[in-house]
Biotite code that builds the C-alpha atoms (Angstrom):
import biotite.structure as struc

atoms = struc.array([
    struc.Atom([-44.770, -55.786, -96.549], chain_id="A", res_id=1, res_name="UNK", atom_name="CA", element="C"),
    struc.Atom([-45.392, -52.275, -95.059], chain_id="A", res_id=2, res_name="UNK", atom_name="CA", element="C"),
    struc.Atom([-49.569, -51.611, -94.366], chain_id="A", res_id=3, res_name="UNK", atom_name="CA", element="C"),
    struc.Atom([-52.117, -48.984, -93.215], chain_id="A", res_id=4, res_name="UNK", atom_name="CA", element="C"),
    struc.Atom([-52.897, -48.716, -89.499], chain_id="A", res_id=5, res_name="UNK", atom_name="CA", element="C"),
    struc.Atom([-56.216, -48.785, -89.832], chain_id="A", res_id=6, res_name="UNK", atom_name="CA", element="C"),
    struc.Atom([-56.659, -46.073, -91.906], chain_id="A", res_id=7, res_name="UNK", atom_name="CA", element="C"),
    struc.Atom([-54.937, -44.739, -94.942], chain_id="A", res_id=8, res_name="UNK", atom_name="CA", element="C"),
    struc.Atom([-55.762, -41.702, -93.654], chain_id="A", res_id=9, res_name="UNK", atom_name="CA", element="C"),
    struc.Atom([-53.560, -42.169, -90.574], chain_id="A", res_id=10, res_name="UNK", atom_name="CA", element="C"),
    struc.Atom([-50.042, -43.000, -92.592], chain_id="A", res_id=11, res_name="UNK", atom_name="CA", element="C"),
    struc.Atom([-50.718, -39.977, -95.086], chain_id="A", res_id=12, res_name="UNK", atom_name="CA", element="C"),
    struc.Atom([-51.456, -37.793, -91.647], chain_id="A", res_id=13, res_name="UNK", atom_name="CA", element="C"),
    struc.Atom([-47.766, -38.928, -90.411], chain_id="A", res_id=14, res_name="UNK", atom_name="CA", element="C"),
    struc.Atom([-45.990, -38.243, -94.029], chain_id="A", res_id=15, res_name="UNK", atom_name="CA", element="C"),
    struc.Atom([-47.566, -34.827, -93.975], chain_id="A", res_id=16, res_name="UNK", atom_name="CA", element="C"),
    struc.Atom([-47.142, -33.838, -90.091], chain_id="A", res_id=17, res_name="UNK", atom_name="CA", element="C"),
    struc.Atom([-43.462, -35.300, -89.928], chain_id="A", res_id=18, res_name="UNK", atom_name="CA", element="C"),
    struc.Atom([-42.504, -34.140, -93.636], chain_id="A", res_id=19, res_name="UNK", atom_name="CA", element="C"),
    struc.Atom([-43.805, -30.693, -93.078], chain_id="A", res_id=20, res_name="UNK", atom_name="CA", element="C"),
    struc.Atom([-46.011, -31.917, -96.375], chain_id="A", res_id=21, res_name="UNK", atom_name="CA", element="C"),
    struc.Atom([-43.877, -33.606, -98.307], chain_id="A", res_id=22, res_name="UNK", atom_name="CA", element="C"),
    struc.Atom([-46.193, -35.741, -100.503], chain_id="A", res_id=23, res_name="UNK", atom_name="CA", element="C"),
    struc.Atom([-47.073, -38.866, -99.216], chain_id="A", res_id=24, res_name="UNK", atom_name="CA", element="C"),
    struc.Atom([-46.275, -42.692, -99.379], chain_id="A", res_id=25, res_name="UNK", atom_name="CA", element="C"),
    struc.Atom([-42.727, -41.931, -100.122], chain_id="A", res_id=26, res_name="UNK", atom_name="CA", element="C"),
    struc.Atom([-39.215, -41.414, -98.060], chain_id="A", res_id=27, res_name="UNK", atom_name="CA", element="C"),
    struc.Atom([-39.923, -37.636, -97.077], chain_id="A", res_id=28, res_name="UNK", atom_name="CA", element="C"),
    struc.Atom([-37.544, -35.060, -97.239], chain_id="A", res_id=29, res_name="UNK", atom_name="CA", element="C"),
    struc.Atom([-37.627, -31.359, -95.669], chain_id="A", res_id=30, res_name="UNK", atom_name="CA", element="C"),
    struc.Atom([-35.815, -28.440, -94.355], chain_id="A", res_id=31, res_name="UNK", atom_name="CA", element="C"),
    struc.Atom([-33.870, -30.020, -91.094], chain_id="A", res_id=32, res_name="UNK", atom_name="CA", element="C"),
    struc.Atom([-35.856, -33.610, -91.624], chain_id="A", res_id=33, res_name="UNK", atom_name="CA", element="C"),
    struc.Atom([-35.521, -36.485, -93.525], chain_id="A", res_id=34, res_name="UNK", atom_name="CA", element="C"),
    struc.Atom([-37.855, -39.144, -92.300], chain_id="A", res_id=35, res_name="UNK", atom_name="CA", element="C"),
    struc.Atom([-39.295, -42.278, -93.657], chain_id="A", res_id=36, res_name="UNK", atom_name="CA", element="C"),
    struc.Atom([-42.238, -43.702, -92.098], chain_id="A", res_id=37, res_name="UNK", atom_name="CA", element="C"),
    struc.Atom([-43.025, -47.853, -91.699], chain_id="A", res_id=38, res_name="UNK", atom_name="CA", element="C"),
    struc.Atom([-45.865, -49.196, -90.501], chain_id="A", res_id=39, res_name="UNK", atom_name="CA", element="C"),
    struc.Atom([-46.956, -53.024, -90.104], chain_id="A", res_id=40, res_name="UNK", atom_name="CA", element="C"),
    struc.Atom([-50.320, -53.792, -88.074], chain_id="A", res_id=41, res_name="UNK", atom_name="CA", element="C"),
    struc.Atom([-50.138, -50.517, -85.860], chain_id="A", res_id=42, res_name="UNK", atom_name="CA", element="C"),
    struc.Atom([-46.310, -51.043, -84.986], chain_id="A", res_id=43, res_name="UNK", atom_name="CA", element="C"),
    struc.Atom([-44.382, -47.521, -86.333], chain_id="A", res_id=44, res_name="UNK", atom_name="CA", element="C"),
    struc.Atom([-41.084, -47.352, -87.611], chain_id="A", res_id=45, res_name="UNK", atom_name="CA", element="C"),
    struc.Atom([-39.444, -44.031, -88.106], chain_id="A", res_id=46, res_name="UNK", atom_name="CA", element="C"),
    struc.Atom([-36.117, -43.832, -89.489], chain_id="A", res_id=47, res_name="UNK", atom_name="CA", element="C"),
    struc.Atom([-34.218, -41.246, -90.880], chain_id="A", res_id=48, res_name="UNK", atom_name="CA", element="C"),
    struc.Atom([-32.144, -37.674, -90.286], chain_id="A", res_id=49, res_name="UNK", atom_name="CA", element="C"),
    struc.Atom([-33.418, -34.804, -87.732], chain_id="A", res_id=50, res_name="UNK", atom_name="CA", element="C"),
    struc.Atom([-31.696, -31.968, -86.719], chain_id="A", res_id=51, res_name="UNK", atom_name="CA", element="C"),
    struc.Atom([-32.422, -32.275, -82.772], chain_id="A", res_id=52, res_name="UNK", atom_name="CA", element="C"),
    struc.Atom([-33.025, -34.503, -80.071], chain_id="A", res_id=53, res_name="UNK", atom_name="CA", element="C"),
    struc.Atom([-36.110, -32.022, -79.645], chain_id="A", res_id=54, res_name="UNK", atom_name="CA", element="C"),
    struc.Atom([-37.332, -32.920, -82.767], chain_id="A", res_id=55, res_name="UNK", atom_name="CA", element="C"),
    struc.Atom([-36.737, -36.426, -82.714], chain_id="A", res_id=56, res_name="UNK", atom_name="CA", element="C"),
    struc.Atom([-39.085, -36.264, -79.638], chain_id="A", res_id=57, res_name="UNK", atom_name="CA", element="C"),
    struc.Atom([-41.613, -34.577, -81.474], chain_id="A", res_id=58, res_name="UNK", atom_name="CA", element="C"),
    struc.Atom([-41.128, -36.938, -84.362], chain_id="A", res_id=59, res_name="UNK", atom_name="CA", element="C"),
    struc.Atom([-42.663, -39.497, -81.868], chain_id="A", res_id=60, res_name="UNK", atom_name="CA", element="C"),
    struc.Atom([-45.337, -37.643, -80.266], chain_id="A", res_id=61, res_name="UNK", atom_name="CA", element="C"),
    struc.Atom([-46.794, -37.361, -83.504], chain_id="A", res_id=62, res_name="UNK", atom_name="CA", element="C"),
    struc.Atom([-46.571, -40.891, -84.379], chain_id="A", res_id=63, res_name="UNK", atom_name="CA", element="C"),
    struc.Atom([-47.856, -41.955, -81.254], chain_id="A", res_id=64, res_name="UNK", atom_name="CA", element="C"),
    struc.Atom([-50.552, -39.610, -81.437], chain_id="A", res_id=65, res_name="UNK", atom_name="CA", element="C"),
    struc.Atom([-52.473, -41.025, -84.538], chain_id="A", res_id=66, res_name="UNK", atom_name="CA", element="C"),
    struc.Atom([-55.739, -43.508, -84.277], chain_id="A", res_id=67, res_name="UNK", atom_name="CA", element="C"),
    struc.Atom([-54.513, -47.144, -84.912], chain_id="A", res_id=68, res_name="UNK", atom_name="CA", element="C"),
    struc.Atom([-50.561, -46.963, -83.650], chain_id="A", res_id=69, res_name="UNK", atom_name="CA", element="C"),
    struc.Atom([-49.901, -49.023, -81.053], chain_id="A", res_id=70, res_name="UNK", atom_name="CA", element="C"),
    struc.Atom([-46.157, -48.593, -80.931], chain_id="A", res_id=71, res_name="UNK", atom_name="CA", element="C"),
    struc.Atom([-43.784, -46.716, -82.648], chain_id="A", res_id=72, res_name="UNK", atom_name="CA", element="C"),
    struc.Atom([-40.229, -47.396, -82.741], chain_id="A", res_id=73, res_name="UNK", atom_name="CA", element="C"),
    struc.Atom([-37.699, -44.440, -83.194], chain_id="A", res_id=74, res_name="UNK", atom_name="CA", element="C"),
    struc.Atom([-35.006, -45.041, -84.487], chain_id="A", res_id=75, res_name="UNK", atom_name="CA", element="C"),
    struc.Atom([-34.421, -41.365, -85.976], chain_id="A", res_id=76, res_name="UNK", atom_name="CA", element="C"),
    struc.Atom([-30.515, -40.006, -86.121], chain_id="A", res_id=77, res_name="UNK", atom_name="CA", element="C"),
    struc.Atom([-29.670, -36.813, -84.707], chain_id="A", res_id=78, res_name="UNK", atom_name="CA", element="C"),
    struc.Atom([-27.489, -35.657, -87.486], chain_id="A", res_id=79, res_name="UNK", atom_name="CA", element="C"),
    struc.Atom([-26.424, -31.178, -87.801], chain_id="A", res_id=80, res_name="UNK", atom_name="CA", element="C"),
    struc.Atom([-27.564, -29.534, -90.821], chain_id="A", res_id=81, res_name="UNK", atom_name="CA", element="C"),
    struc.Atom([-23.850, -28.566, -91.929], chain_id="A", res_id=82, res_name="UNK", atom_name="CA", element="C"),
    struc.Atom([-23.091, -32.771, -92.408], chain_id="A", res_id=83, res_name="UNK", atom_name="CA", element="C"),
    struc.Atom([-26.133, -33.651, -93.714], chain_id="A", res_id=84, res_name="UNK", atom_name="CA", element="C"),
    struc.Atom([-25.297, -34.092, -97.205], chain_id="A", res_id=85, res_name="UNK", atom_name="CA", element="C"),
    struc.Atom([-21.974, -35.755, -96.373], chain_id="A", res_id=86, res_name="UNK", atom_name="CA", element="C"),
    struc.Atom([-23.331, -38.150, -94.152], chain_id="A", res_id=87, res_name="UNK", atom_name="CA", element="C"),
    struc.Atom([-26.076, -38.851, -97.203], chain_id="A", res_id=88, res_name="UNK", atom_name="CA", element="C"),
    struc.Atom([-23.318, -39.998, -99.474], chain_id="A", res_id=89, res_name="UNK", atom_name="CA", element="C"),
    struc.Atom([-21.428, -41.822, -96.970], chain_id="A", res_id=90, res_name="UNK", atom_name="CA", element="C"),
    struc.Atom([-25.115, -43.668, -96.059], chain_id="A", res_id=91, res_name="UNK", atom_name="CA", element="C"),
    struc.Atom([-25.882, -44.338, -99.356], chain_id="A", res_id=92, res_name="UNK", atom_name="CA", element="C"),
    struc.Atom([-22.149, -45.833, -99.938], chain_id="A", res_id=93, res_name="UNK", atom_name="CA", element="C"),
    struc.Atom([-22.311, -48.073, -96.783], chain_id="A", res_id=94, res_name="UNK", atom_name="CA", element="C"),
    struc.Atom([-25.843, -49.473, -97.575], chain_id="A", res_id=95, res_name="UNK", atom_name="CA", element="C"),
    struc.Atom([-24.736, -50.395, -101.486], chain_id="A", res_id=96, res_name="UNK", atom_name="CA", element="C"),
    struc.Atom([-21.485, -52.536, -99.484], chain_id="A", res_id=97, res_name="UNK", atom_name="CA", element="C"),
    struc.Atom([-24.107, -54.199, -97.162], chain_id="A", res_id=98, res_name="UNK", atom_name="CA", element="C"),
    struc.Atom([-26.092, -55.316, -100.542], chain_id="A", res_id=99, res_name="UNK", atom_name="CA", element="C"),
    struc.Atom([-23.217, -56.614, -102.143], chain_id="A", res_id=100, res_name="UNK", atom_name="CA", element="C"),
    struc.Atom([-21.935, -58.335, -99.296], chain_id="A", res_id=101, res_name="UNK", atom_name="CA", element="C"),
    struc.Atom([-25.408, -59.951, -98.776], chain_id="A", res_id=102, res_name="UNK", atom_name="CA", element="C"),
    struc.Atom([-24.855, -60.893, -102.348], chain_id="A", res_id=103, res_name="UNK", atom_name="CA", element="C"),
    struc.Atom([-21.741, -62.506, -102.074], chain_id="A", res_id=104, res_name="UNK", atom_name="CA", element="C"),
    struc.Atom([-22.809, -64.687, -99.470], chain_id="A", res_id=105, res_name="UNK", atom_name="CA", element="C"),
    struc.Atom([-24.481, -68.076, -100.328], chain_id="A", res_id=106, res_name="UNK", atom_name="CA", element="C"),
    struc.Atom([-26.744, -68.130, -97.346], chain_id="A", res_id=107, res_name="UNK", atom_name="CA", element="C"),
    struc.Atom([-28.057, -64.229, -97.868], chain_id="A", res_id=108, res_name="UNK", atom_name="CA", element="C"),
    struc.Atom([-28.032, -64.094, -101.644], chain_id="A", res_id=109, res_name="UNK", atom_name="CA", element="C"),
    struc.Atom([-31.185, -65.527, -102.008], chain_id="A", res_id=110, res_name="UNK", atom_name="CA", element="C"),
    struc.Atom([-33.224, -63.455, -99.418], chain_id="A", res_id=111, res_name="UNK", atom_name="CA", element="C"),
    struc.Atom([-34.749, -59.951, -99.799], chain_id="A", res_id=112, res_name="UNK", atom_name="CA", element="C"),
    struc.Atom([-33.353, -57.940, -97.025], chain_id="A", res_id=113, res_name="UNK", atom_name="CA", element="C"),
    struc.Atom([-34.256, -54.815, -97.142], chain_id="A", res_id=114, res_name="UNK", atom_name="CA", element="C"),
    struc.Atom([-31.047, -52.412, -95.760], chain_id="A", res_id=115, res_name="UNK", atom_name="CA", element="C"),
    struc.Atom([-31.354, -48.681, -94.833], chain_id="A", res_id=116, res_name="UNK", atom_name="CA", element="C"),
    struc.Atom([-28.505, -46.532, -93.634], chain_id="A", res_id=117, res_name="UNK", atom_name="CA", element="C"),
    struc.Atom([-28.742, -43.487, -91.504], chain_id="A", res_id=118, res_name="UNK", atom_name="CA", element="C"),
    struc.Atom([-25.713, -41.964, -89.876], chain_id="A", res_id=119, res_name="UNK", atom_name="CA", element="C"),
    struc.Atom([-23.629, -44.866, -90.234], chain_id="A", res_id=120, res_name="UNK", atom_name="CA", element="C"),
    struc.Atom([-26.499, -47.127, -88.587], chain_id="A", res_id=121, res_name="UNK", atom_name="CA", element="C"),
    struc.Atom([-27.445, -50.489, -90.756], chain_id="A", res_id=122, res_name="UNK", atom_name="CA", element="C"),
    struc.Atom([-30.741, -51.536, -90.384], chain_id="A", res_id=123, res_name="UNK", atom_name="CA", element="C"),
    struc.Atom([-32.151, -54.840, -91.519], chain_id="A", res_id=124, res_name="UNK", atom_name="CA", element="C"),
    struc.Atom([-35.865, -55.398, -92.538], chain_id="A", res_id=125, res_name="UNK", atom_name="CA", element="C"),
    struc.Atom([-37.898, -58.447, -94.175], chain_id="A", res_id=126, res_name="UNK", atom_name="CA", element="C"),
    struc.Atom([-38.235, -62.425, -93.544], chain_id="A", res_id=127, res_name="UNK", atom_name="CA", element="C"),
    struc.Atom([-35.775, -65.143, -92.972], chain_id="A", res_id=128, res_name="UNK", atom_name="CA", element="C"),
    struc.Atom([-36.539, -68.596, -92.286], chain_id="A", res_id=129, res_name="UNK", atom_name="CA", element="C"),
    struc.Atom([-34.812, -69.457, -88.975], chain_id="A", res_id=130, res_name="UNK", atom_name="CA", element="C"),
    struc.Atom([-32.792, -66.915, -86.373], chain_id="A", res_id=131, res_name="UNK", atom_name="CA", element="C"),
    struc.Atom([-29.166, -68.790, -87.822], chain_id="A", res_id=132, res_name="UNK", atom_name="CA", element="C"),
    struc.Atom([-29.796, -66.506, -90.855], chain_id="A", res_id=133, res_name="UNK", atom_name="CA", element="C"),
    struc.Atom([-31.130, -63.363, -89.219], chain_id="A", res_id=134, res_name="UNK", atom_name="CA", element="C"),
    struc.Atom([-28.016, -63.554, -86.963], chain_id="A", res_id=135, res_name="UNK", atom_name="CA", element="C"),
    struc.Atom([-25.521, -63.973, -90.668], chain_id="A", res_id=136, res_name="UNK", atom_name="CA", element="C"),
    struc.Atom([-27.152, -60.902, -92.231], chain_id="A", res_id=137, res_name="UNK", atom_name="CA", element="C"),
    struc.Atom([-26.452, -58.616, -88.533], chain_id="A", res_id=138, res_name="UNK", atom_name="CA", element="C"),
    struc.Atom([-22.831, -60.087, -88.838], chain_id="A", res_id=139, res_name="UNK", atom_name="CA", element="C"),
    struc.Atom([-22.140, -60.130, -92.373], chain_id="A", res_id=140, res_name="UNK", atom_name="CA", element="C"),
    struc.Atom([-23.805, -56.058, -92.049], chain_id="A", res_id=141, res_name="UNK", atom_name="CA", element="C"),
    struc.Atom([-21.698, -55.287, -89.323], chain_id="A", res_id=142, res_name="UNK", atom_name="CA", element="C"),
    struc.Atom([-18.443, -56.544, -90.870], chain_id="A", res_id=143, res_name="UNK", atom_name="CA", element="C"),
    struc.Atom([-18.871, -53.588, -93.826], chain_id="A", res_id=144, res_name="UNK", atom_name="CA", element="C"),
    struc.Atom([-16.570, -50.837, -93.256], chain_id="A", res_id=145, res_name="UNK", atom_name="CA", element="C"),
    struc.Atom([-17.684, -47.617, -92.194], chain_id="A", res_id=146, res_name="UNK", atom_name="CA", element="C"),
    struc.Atom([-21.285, -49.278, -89.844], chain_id="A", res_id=147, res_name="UNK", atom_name="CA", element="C"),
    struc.Atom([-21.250, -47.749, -86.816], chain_id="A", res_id=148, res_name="UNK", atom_name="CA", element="C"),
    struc.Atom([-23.948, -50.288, -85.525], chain_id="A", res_id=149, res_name="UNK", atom_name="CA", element="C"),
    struc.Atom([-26.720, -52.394, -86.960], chain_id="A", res_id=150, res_name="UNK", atom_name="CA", element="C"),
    struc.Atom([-30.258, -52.794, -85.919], chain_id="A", res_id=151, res_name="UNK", atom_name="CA", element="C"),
    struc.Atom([-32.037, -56.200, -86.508], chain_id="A", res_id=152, res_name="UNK", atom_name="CA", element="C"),
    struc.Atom([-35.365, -55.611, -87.598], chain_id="A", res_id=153, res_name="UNK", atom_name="CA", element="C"),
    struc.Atom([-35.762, -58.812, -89.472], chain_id="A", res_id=154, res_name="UNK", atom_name="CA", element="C"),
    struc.Atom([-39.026, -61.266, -88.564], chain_id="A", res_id=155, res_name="UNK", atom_name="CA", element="C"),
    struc.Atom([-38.394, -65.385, -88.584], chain_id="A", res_id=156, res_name="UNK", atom_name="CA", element="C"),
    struc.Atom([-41.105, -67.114, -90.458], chain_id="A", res_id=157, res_name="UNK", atom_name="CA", element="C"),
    struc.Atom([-43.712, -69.208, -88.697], chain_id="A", res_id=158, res_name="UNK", atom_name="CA", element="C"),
    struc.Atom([-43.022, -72.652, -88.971], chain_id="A", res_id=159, res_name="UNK", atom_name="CA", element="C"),
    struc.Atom([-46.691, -74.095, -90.230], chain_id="A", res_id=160, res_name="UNK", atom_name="CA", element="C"),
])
């Protein structure tokens, strides 16, 4: 599960600067933006719609800027105001395809994945026991119609 940096201070500083204040702790949406914010043990995630390479930059400045982060990861799509909302519904539609898929099959249906879509790219989050499995839900993902690519986000449990 998602946690603070260090501070809850710091993730509620990256809602509001990358929101343009948007309240906090949720998927943010603004004028131009629509970014979600991850974090895990200092390591950022930022996923979501921007109108411009430029502010996809700045996305990550900002990010990168706060006390704790030791990485962040963009993985923001450049996506023009005029398609926004059609590439929304066509998101939305490709991630409900990847969940049913996941259902149907009897290695996946059992796991929580967690799947995002933005501009046509899958990505996979959560915990799988071995690599065979993280590999199935990238392939099974990637066979949906309409997934442009799919990025594997998905941790393998320690073995104890």
């Amino acid at each position: 599960m998602p946690s603070s940096i260090t501070k809850a201070s710091s993730v509620c500083a990256a809602h509001t600067l990358l929101s343009r204040g948007t309240r906090c702790g949720s998927a943010t949406k603004g004028t131009g933006r629509q970014i979600e914010v991850e974090t895990t043990e200092g390591r950022v995630i930022l996923r979501g719609k921007v109108d411009s390479d430029e502010a996809k930059r700045a996305a990550e400045g900002i990010a990168a800027g706060l006390d704790g982060v030791k990485t962040v990861k963009n993985e923001l799509q450049i996506v023009a105001p005029s398609t926004r909302e059609a590439v929304q519904e066509k998101d939305e539609a490709i991630t409900a395809r990847v969940k049913a898929h996941f259902a149907k099959d009897t290695h996946l249906k059992n796991i929580v994945i967690a799947v995002q879509t933005n501009a046509r790219v899958v990505s996979l989050t959560g915990e799988v026991l071995d690599i065979t499995t993280s590999a199935q839900a990238s392939w099974t993902a990637w066979q949906v119609p309409g997934v442009k690519s799919v990025k594997n986000d998905l941790t393998v449990k320690e073995k104890v």
